[in-house]
N, C-alpha and C positions, 0 to 999 in steps of 0.2 A: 385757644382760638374757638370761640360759638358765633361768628361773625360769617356768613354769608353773602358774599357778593356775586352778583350775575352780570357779564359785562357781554351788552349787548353794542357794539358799534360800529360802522363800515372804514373809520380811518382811526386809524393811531390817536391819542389824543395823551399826551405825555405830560401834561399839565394839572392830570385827573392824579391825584394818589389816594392810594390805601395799604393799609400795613396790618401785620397779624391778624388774615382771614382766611377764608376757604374760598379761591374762587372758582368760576366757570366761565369758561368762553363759548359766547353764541356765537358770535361773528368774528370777522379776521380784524378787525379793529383794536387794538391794544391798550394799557395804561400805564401807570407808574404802581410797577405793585412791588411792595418788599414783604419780609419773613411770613410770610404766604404758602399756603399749600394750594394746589390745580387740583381741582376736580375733573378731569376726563367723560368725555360721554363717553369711553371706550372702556373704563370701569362700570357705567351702567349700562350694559351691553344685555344682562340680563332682563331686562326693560323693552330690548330690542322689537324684538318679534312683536310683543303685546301691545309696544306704540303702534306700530304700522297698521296690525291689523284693526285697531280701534280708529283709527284716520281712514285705512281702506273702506271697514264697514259703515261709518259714517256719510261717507261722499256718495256710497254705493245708495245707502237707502236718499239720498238726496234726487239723485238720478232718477231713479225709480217714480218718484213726484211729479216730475215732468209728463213722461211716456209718452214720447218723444226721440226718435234719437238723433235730431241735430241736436239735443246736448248731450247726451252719450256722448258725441264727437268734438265736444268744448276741449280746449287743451289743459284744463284743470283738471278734467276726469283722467286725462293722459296720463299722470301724475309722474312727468320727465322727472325724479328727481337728480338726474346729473345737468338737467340745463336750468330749472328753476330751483333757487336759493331756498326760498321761504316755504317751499314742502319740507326739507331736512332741518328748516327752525320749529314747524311746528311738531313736528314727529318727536324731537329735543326737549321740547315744552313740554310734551307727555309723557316722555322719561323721567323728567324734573317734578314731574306730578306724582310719580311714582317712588319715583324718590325720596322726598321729602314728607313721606306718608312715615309716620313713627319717629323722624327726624327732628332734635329739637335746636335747633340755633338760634341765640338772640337777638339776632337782628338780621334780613334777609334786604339787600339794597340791590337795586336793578338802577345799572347804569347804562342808559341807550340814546339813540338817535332815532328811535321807531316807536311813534306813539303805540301802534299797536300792539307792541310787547308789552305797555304798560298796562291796558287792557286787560289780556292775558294776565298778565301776574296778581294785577287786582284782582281778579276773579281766584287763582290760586292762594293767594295770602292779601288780606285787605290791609293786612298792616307793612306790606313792603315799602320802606322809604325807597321812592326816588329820584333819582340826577337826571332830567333828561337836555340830553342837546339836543337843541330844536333844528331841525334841517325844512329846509324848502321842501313845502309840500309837492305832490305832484297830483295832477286830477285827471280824471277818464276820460269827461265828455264824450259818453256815449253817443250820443244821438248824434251831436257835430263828428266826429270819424267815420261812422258807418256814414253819414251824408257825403261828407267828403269823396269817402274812396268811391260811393257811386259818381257822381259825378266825372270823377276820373274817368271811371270803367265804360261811361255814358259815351265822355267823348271821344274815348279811344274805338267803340266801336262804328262810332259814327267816322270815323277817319277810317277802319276797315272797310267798310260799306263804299265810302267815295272811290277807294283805291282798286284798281284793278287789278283782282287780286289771281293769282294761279291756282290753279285745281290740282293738287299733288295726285302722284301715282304712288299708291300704298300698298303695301305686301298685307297679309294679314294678322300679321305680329306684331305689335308695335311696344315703342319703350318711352318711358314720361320719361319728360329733359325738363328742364327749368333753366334756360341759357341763360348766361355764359357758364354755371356752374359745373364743370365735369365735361369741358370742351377745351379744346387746343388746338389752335388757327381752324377754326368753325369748324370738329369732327369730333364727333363724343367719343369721349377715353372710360366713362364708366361701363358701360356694359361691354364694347366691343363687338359687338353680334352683327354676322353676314344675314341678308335676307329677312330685313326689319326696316322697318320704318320710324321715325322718330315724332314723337306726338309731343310739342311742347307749350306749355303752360305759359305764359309771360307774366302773368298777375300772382295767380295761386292765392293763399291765405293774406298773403306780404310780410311774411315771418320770413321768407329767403332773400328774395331780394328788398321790396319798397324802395321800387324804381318810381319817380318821379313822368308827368305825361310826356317830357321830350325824350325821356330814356324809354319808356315805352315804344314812342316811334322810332327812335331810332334802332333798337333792338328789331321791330318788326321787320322793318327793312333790311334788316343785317341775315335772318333768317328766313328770309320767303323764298324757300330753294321747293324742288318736286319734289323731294323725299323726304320734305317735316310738315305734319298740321299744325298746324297753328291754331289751338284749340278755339281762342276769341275769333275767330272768322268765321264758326256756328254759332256764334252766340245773338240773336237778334234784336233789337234797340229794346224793342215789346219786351223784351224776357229781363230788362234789366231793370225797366221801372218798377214792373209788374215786383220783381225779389224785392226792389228798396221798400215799396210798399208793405207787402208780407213782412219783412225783417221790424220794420217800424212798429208793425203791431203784435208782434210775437213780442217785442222791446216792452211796449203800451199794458202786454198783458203780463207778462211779470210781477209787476205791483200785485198780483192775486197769490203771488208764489212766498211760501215762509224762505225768506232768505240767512234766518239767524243759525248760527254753527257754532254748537257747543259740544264738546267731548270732555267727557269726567268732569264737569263743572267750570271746563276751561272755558273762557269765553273767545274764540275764533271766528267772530263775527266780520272783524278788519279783514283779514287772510282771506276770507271765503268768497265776500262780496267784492274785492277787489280783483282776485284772481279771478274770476267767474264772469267781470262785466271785460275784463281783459279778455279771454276767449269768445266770449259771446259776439266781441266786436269781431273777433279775428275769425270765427267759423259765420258769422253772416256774409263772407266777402265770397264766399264760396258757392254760395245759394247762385250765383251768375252762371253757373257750369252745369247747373241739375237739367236741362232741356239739350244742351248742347254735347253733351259725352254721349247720350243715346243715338243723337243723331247722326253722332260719325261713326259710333260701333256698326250702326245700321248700313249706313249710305260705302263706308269701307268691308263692310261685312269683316269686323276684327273678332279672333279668336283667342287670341292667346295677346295680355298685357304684364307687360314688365314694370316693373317699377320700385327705386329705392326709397329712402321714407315711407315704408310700409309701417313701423311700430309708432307714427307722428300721426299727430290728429287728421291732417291734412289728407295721410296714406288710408286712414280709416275709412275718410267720405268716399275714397278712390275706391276703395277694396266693392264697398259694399256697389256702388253706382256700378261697379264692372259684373258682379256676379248677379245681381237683378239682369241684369242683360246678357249671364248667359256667356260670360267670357270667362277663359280660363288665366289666374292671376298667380305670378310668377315675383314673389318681393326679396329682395337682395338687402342682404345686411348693409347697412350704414350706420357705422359706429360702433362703438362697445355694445353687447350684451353679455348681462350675467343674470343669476337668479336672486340678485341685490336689486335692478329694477324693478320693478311693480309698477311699467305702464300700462300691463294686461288686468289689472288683479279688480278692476270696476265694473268693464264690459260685464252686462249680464247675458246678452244676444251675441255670444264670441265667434261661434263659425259665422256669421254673416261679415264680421272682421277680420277672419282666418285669411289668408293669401290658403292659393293650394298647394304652392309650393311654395317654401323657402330654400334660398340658396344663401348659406352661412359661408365666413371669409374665412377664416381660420378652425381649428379644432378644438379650441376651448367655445367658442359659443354653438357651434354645432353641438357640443353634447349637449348644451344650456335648453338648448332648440329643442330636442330631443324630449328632453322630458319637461317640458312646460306644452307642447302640443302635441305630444305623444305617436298615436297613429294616426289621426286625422288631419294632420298635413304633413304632404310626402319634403322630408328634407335632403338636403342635398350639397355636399360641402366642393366647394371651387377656389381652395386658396386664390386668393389674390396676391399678386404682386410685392415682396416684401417693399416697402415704403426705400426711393429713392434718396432719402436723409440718410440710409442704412446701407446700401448700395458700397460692397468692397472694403467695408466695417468687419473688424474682427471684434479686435477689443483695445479699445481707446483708450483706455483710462490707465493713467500714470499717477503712482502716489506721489510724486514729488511735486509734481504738479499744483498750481495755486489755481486753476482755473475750473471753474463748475457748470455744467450744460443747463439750460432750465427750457423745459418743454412743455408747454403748456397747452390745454385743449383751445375750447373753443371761447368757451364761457367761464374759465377760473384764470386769465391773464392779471387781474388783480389780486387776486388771490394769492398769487406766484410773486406777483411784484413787493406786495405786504411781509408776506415771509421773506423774501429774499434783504427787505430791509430791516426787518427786525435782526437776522442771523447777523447781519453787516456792526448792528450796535454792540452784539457782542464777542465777533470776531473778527475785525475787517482786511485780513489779510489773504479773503478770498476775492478773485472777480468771477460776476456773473455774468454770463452771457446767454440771451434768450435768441432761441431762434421763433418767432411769435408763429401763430397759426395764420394761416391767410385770413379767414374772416374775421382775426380781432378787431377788437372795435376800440379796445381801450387804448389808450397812448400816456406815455410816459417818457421824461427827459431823462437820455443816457448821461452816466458820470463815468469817470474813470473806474469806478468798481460796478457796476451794472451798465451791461452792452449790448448792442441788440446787433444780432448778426442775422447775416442769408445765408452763407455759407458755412459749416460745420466742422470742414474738412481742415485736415494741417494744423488744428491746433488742438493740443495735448489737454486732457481733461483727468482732473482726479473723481470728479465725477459728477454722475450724470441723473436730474432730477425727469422725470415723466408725468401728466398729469393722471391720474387714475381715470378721467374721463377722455382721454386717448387714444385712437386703435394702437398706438406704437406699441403700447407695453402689449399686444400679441407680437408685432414685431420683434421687439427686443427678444422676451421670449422663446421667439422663434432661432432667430439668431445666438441665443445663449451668450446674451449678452446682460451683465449686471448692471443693474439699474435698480436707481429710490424710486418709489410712486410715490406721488404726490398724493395725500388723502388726508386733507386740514379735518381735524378730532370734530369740528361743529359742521360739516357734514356727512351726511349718511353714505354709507359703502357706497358705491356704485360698480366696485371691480371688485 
C-alpha cells in the first residue's frame, strides 16, 4: 500500500470506494473503504503541541495588525475549539504537513465536500488528485446582516422609548441573564444569589438566542419586573445609528488589511477570511452596548458584576467595559474547561480580560483555573449541583443489556448520530437512545434502533456514551460512574 487517501466529508457517502490504502479521516463523513489501513490523528499526537502553537502564533500576530481590540474580541481569536469544527480541521492540516515531510506515497487523493480543503492540500502537494462533491455553497453578506440586525435593534428601541417603561430598584451587585436561558417560571436558577439584581441582555452578539423582533417584544414585556435592567432601555436611538455607522466604516476599512493566512506554506486563506467576516458580523452587534453599560454602572452605582460566559468573546467585551469602570467582575464556569482549550492563548492584553474572580464548578477545572491564571485571579471552587439526569444514579449499566445511552453536548449531536450509524452497519443488535441537549439544533428521524428519549430512568443500559464536550463527564466522574467519552480521532482533545 503507497496509496494515500484523505477523506474529508460531513455525510456518509457509501457509493465513494477505495481499496488497499492508507487513509485518514478529517471529517465524520465516511466511504466505502476495504483492505485499508486508518491513519489516526491520535498517532500523530507528536505533531500536537507544534500544530497549535504555529496556528496560536499565527492568528496572534494577525491581531496585533489591527491594534484594536474589537478584534482581539472577534470570536475567531476566541479560538472555541470544542464549538467551532474547522479550528480542529486546520490544526489536522498541520499535523498532515508535518507528517508527510519525509513521507513518500504514490498517490495522495483528497476526497471532500469543502472546496477549501482543496485549497489547502494544493498548496501542501500540487499533485493531490481530487473527488470533490460539490455542496451548496453558503455566503456571508456582510454588510446585508450587520444592516439587518441594526435595523432590528433600531426598532426595538424605538418601541422601548414609546413604552412606559419602570425604573427598577437595584442592589449593587448585579448578575448578566440572557432570558429565558437559566430561568424556571421567570426566577434565575444559574447563580441563585440573595441581594442582587438581574441585568439582562435581550439581544447580545445573537450567537444565544436570534430572537426574531416579535420575540423581542415579547421577551421584553415578559421581563419588565423592578428587580431586572433591562440593558436596551439605556441604549439611545443616537447611539445606535451613530455604531451602524462606525461599524460600516471599520467594515469599508478592512480592504486596507492583508487578509491572507498561510502557515508552513499551507494555504488557509478560505478558513481565515471566512471565520473572521463571521465574528466581525457577530462582535459589531455589540458596539449598541458600549455608551449604555457605563451608564447603568453609574446611574445604579454597581460594584460588583457577575457573569457566566466569561471565556466567550461576548464575556470579553463584558469583562473589559466592567473593569474601565471600575467594577469588580465575578465569572462562573460555563462548560467544560481543561488545558486542551486554548481560548486564552491570543489575547496579548489578558488582565484587561482577566474576571477578578473565578468561581470554578467542579475540581478538575478549578486546578485547570489554577494554573493558567495562577495568582492574579483570586479562584474559587463552588461545586455545583450534580446534573439532575444523575439524580439517584448509582450504576446503570447491565451487561446483558442491548441498550446504549448517547449523550451528546451542544454542538457534536451529528457527530453522535454519524457514529452511532455507522456502529449500527456493523453491529445492529444494539439500540441507541439519545437523550439530546436542550439547545440542539440538529434533528434526525427516530427508527426502531435509534431513539430519542426525555427520560433516562427505568431503562437498563450496557452502556453509556458522553460527549467529551459535556459538563456530565465531571458529573459522571463525580459520581464514579463508568462511562465512554465521546472524542471522534478528527477532532482536537477538548477534555
Amino acid at each position: 500500500m503507497s496509496n494515500l487517501v484523505l477523506i474529508d466529508l460531513e455525510k456518509d457517502d457509501f457509493k465513494i470506494y477505495e481499496d488497499n490504502c492508507f487513509y485518514i479521516n478529517l471529517n465524520k463523513g465516511k466511504i466505502n473503504i476495504t483492505n485499508s489501513k486508518n491513519i489516526s490523528f491520535s498517532e500523530l499526537k507528536n505533531f500536537e503541541k507544534k500544530s497549535r502553537l504555529d496556528l496560536a502564533k499565527s492568528l496572534k500576530k494577525k491581531i496585533k495588525t489591527f491594534n484594536d481590540d474589537f478584534f482581539q474580541e472577534l470570536e475567531l481569536f476566541n479560538l472555541r475549539n470544542d464549538k467551532i469544527f474547522s479550528i480542529s480541521k486546520i490544526i489536522n492540516f498541520i499535523k498532515l504537513n508535518y507528517f508527510l515531510k519525509g513521507k513518500k506515497f504514490k498517490t495522495i487523493k483528497l476526497i471532500t465536500d469543502d472546496d477549501s480543503s482543496i485549497k489547502i492540500l494544493k498548496s501542501l502537494n500540487s499533485k493531490t488528485i481530487i473527488n470533490y462533491k460539490k455542496k451548496k455553497k453558503s455566503f456571508n453578506f456582510v454588510f446585508f446582516k450587520i444592516s439587518k440586525f441594526y435595523v432590528k435593534a433600531l426598532f426595538l428601541i424605538i418601541y422601548i422609548k414609546l413604552k412606559k417603561n419602570l425604573i427598577p430598584k437595584v442592589k449593587n451587585e448585579v448578575c448578566m441573564t440572557i432570558y429565558p436561558n437559566f430561568f424556571l417560571k421567570e426566577k434565575d436558577i444559574f447563580y441563585k444569589k440573595k441581594n442582587t439584581s438581574l441585568l439582562n441582555f435581550l439581544i447580545t452578539d445573537e450567537t444565544h438566542l436570534n430572537h426574531s423582533f416579535l420575540e423581542l417584544i415579547f421577551t421584553y414585556n415578559k421581563i419588565l419586573k423592578a428587580n431586572t435592567i433591562i440593558v436596551e432601555q439605556f441604549i439611545n436611538i443616537l447611539d445606535v445609528i451613530t455604531c451602524y455607522f462606525k461599524t460600516v466604516f471599520k467594515l469599508i476599512s478592512l480592504r486596507k488589511n492583508d487578509m491572507y493566512l498561510e502557515i508552513n506554506n499551507l494555504n488557509l486563506n478560505d478558513f481565515y477570511v471566512k471565520n473572521f467576516y463571521t465574528s466581525f458580523i457577530n462582535r459589531s452587534k455589540l458596539e449598541i452596548y458600549n455608551k449604555a453599560i457605563p451608564k447603568i454602572i453609574k446611574r445604579f452605582n454597581i460594584s460588583i458584576f457577575n457573569l457566566y460566559l466569561f471565556e466567550y468573546s461576548f464575556g470579553f467585551y463584558l469583562i473589559k467595559i466592567f473593569k474601565q469602570n471600575h467594577v469588580y467582575v465575578k465569572g462562573y464556569q460555563h462548560g467544560i474547561f481543561s488545558n486542551k482549550l486554548f481560548w486564552f492563548d491570543l489575547i496579548y492584553n489578558k488582565k484587561k480580560y482577566h474576571p477578578n474572580e473565578v468561581i470554578s464548578s467542579n475540581k478538575y477545572s478549578d486546578n485547570q483555573y489554577r494554573k493558567i491564571f495562577g495568582k492574579d485571579v483570586k479562584i474559587k471552587l463552588n461545586k455545583k449541583k450534580i446534573s439532575n439526569l444523575l439524580e439517584g444514579m448509582k450504576n446503570i449499566t447491565k451487561n446483558s443489556s442491548r441498550n446504549i445511552l448517547i449523550l451528546p453536548g451542544t454542538h457534536d449531536v451529528e457527530d453522535l448520530y454519524i457514529y452511532v450509524k455507522d456502529q449500527l452497519l456493523n453491529n445492529d443488535k444494539f439500540v441507541y437512545f439519545f437523550k439530546l441537549h436542550p439547545k440542539n439544533k440538529f434533528s434526525f428521524k427516530e427508527t426502531s434502533k435509534i431513539k430519542i428519549i426525555k427520560n433516562i430512568r427505568n431503562i437498563n443500559y450496557k452502556k453509556i456514551i458522553v460527549s467529551s464536550t459535556s459538563t456530565l463527564v465531571y458529573d459522571f466522574k463525580e459520581k464514579n460512574i463508568l462511562v465512554e467519552v465521546f472524542a471522534p480521532d478528527y477532532k482536537t482533545s477538548c477534555y
